[in-house]
N, C-alpha and C positions, 0 to 999 in steps of 0.2 A: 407371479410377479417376483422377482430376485430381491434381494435385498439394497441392492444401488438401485434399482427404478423404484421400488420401494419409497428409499428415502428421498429421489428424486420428488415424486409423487407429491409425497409431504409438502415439501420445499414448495411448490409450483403453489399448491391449494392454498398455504398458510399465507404465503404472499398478496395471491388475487383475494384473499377474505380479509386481509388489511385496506385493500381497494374500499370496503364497505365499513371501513371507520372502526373497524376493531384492532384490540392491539396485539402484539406478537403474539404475549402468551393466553389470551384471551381464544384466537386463532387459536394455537395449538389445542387449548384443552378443548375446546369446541371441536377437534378432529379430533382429537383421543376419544372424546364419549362416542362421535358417531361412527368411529373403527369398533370399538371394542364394549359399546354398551353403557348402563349405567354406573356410576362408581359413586362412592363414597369422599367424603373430603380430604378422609385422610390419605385413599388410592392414589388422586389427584395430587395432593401435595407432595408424595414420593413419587412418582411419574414426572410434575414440572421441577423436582430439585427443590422445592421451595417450602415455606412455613404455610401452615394453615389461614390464619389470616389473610395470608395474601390469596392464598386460594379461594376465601370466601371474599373478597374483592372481587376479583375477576369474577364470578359465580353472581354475585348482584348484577354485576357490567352484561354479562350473557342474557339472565331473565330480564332485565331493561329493556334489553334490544328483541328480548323474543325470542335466544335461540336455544335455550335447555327448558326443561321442567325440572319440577322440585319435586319428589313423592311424598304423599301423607304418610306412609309408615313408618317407622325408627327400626334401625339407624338411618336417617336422611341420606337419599341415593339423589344423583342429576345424571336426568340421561337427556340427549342431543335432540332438538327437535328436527324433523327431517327434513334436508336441506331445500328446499324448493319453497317449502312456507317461510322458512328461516330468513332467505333472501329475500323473500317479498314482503316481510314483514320489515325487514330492513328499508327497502325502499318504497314501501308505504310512508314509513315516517320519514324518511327524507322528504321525499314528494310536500309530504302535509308541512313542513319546515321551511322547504322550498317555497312553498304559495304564501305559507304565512308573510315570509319575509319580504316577498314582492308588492304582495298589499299596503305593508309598511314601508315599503320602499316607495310605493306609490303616492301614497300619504306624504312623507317627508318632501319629495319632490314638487310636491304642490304647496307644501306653505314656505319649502324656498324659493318656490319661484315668485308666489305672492310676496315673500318678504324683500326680494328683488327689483319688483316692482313697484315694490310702495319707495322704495329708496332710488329709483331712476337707470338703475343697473339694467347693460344689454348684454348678449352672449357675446364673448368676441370667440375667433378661429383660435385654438390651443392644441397642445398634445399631453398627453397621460400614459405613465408607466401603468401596466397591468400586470400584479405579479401575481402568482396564484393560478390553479386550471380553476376552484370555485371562482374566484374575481373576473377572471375569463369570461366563463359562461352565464357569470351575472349579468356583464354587462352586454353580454351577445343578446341574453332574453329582455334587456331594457329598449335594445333597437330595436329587437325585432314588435314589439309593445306598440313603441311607437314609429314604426314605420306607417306610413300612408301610401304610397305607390309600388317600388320595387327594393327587394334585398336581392341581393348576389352573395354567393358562396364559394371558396375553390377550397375544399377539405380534402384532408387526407383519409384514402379511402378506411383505414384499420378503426376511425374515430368514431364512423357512424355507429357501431354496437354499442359504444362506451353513450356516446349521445343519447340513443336509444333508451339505452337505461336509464336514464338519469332524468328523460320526459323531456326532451330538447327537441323532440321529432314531432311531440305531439304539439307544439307551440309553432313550430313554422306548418303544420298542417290547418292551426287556427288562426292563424294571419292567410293563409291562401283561401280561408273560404272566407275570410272576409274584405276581399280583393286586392290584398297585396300579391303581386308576380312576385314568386319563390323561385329562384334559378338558383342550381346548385352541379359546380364541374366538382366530379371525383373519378374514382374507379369502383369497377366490378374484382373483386374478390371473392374466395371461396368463405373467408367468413363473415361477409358485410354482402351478403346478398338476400338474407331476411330481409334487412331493413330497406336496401334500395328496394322489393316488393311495394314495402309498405310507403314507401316514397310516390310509386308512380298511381298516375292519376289525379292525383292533387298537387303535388310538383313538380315541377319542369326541372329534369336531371340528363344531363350527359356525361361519357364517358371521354376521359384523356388519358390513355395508358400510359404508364411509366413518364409520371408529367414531374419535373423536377425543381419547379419555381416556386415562388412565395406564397402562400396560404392566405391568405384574407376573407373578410364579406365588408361590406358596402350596403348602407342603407338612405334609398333615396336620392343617391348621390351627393351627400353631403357630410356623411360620416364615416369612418371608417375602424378595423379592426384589421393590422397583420401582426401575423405568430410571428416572434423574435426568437423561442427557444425549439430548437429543432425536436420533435416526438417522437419517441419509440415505438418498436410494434409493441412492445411490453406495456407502455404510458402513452399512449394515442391522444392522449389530449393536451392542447398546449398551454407550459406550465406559466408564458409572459407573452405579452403582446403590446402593440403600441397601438392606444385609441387616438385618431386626430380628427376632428370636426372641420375641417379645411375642405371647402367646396372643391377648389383647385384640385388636389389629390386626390380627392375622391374623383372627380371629373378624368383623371389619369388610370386609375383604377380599371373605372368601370369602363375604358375605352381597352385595357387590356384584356380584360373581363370577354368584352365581345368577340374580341381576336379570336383567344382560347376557344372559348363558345361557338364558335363558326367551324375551328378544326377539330370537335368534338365528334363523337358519332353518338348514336340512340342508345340508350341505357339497356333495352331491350336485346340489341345487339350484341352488347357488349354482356349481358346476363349471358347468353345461348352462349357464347365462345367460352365464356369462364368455366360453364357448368359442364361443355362438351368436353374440355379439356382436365376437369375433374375426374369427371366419369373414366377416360383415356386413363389417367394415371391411376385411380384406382385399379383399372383391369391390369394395368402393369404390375404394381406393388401386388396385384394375387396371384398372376402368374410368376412373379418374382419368390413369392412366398412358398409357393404350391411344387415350382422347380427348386430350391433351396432346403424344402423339406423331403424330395425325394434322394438328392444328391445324398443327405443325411442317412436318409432309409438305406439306399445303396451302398454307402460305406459301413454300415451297420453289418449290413448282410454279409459282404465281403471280408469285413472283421470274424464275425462268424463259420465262415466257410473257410480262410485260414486258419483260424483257432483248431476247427473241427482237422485238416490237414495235416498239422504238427502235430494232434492229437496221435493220431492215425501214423504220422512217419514214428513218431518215438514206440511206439506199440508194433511196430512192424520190425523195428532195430531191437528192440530188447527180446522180441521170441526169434530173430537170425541168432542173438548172443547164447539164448538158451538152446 
């Protein structure tokens, strides 16, 4: 690997491990120990540019999270714990932070609506800014909670992984087995096709290639959720949304909803063409590879067999001279 994909490399990694709540340079030292091993604090601090102190900040923030060990010998070394526990230990505690917070969520929601009712208070139709992708998906796992009948989905396909992660998949898998209809339009991609697997069977999922419209879900028909801020492939989740409780709009919704859903095709369908046309481009990009390195070999050799030519003219011209 060169030194510009190198740095590339860096760059990419440091970034998606900010994704998991860690901060820049917390990220980087966390790839410095698992490039190059255990170091010391002082190593550490001449490597991030910075004073020791702050290196032993960061270093607390790591073992918090789970992602270095500390060694019992002296001089005190931190080397990286390997990345795959690292992450799951990361979203272990999210997970358990996540539930915590639902429960108290759930909690507080009952004594205001008991407080609601002792004072003669009714819901009326409203709308709410949702700013935030955690606010977002708070308030996605509050519907989907209290859903009773049906939720609707139209997601963008790159979001299911991130969802995935995060235990969003496992919550609309436990609303469908306890009889809420889960419909959900997206697409088939080459990297959200783990998760539509783990979709089918328990959710009703089709495919809308290259679908260009508004994102939303709908729960019930009387609530609703659409994305405001357009998502990246990079940030697939969306960062604002408008929640509105308005039966009418939802009623509008989910009459779109069905449109969609009708010119949809089988999620299965649409797997087998993603995967066959993977497969196709893979065989291309190696016969691309495999031609591109012989061309190479060729001009090698031909380099050679001129070299050896000149060789040969100049030693043919100096023994005419002699």
């Amino acid at each position: 690997m060169g030194a510009s994909q190198s740095g590339a490399y860096e760059k990419t990694f440091i970034a998606q491990l900010t994704e998991f709540g860690l901060r820049e340079k917390e990220a980087r030292i966390y790839f410095y120990l698992m490039m190059h091993g255990a170091k010391s604090v002082t190593e550490l601090a001449k490597f991030a540019n910075t004073y020791r102190e702050d290196v032993y900040r960061r270093l607390d923030a790591l073992l918090q999270e789970g992602l270095v060990e500390q060694s019992i010998a002296k001089p005190t070394e931190y080397a990286a714990v390997p990345l795959q526990a690292a992450l799951d230990a990361i979203l272990q505690k999210h997970t358990y932070a996540w539930r915590q917070m639902e429960i108290a969520r759930t909690e507080l929601l009952q004594h205001a609506d008991a407080a609601q009712l002792a004072r003669g208070m009714v819901d009326t139709p409203g709308c709410r800014l949702v700013k935030g992708v955690h606010q977002v998906l708070t308030v996605g796992s509050r519907m989907i909670a209290e859903s009773e009948s049906t939720f609707a989905m139209v997601l963008r396909p790159q979001a299911l992984p991130k969802l995935a992660q995060f235990g969003v998949i496992d919550e609309w898998k436990e609303a469908a087995l306890r009889g809420i209809r889960m419909r959900i339009i997206t697409d088939a991609i080459p990297t959200n096709l783990a998760a539509l697997n783990d979709l089918k069977g328990t959710i009703e999922v089709r495919c809308y290639e290259d679908y260009a419209g508004i994102h939303f879900f709908v729960n019930d028909e009387k609530e609703t959720v659409t994305v405001l801020a357009t998502a990246t492939d990079r940030a697939p989740l969306p960062n604002s949304a408008l929640w509105i409780n308005s039966s009418e709009y939802a009623g509008y919704l989910t009459s779109f909803f069905d449109v969609i859903w009708e010119q949809s095709i089988a999620v299965e369908e649409r797997i087998k063409a993603v995967s066959n046309l993977a497969r196709s481009q893979t065989r291309e990009r190696i016969f691309l590879r495999c031609y591109t390195e012989a061309i190479a070999r060729r001009r090698s050799r031909l380099k050679v067999i001129s070299s050896r030519v000149k060789s040969q003219t100049r030693k043919s011209r100096n023994s005419a001279r002699d």
